[in-house]
N, C-alpha and C positions, 0 to 999 in steps of 0.2 A: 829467576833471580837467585844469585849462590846464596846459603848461609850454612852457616859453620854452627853447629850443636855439642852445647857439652854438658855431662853430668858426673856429681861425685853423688857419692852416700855407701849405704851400710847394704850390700847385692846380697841377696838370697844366696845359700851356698859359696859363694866366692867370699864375699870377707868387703873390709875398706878397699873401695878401688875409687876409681872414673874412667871416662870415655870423652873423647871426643869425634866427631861424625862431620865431613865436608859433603854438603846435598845442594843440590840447583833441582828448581822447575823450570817443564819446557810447556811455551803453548799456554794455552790459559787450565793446563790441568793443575789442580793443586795438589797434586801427586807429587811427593818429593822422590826425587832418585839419590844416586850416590855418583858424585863427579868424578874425579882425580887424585889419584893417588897423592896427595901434597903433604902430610904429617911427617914429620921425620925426628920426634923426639917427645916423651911424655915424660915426666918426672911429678912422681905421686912424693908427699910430705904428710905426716900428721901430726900436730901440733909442734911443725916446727922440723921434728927428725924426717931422715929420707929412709920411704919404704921402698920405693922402685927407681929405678930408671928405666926406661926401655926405650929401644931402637927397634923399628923395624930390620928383619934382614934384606940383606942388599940382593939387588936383581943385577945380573949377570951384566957389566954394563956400566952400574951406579956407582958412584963415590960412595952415596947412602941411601940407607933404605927408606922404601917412601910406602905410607899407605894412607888409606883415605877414610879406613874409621881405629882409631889408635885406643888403647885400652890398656888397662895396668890396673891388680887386683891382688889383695895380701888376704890368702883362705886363712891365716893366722888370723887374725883380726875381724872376727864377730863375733855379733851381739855390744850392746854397748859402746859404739864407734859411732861416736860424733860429728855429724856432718859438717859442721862450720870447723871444727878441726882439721879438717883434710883439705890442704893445697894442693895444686897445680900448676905443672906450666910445661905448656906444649909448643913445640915450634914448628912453624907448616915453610916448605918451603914454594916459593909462590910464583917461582922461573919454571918450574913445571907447565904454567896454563899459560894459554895463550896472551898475546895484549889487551885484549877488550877487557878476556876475562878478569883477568889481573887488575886490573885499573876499575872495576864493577867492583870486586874485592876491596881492595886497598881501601875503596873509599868506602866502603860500610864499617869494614875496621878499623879507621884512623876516627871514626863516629864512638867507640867505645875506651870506655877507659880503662878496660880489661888487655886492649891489645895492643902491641907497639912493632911499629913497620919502620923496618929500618932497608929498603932496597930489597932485595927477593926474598927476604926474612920476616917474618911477624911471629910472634912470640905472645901468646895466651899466658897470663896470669893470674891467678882464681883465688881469694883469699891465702896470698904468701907473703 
C-alpha cells in the first residue's frame, strides 16, 4: 500500500525545515521501503514569508527534477521556531508510476483535504 509521509518542525542542527517521503509496502511485511522518484517541488513558508523553494536537480533526460524524499531546511532559523508557523506545499508528479499505481495513489489522496489532484499533479498543502 503507497503512502506519502510528511514533516515540518524545529530539526536539530538544521534549523525550520520539512520533508516529505513517498514509501509503498510489498508482501505482508510492514517494512516500508521508498518507491519513485515523484516529488518535484517543495516550498517551505513561515508565518506566511518564503524561506525556501527547492527543485530537485534534473536527471539527464528530465524536463524536471524528480526525487522521492524532498526536503528543505533554513540552519538560520533555530531555537524558538514555531511549528504551526511553518507551511508547505509540495508537488509530486504522478505520470512517473505506473496505472495501478497511480490510481491506488490518487485515491488515497483525493481522501485528504491536504491534497489536490488535478491529472498527473497533486499538490500537498500543510498549514498555508
Amino acid at each position: 500500500m503507497p503512502v506519502i509521509w510528511a514533516w515540518k518542525g524545529d530539526y536539530l542542527n538544521l534549523g525550520a525545515g520539512c520533508e516529505v517521503g513517498f514509501y509503498n509496502t510489498y508482501g505482508s511485511t510492514k517494512h516500508y521501503f521508498f518507491v519513485k522518484k515523484i516529488f518535484t517541488e517543495l516550498e517551505m513558508r513561515y508565518n506566511g514569508n518564503l524561506i525556501n523553494n527547492y527543485r530537485p536537480p534534473k536527471s539527464k533526460g528530465e524536463k524536471v527534477g524528480h526525487s522521492w524524499w524532498i526536503t528543505t531546511f533554513n540552519a538560520g532559523m533555530q531555537n524558538n521556531v514555531n511549528p504551526s508557523k511553518i507551511g508547505f506545499r509540495c508537488v509530486a508528479d504522478l505520470s512517473v508510476l505506473k496505472a495501478y499505481a497511480r490510481k491506488a495513489l490518487e485515491r488515497r489522496l483525493e481522501k485528504s483535504k491536504r491534497w489536490n489532484v488535478e491529472g498527473n499533479k497533486a499538490t500537498l498543502k500543510w498549514n498555508y
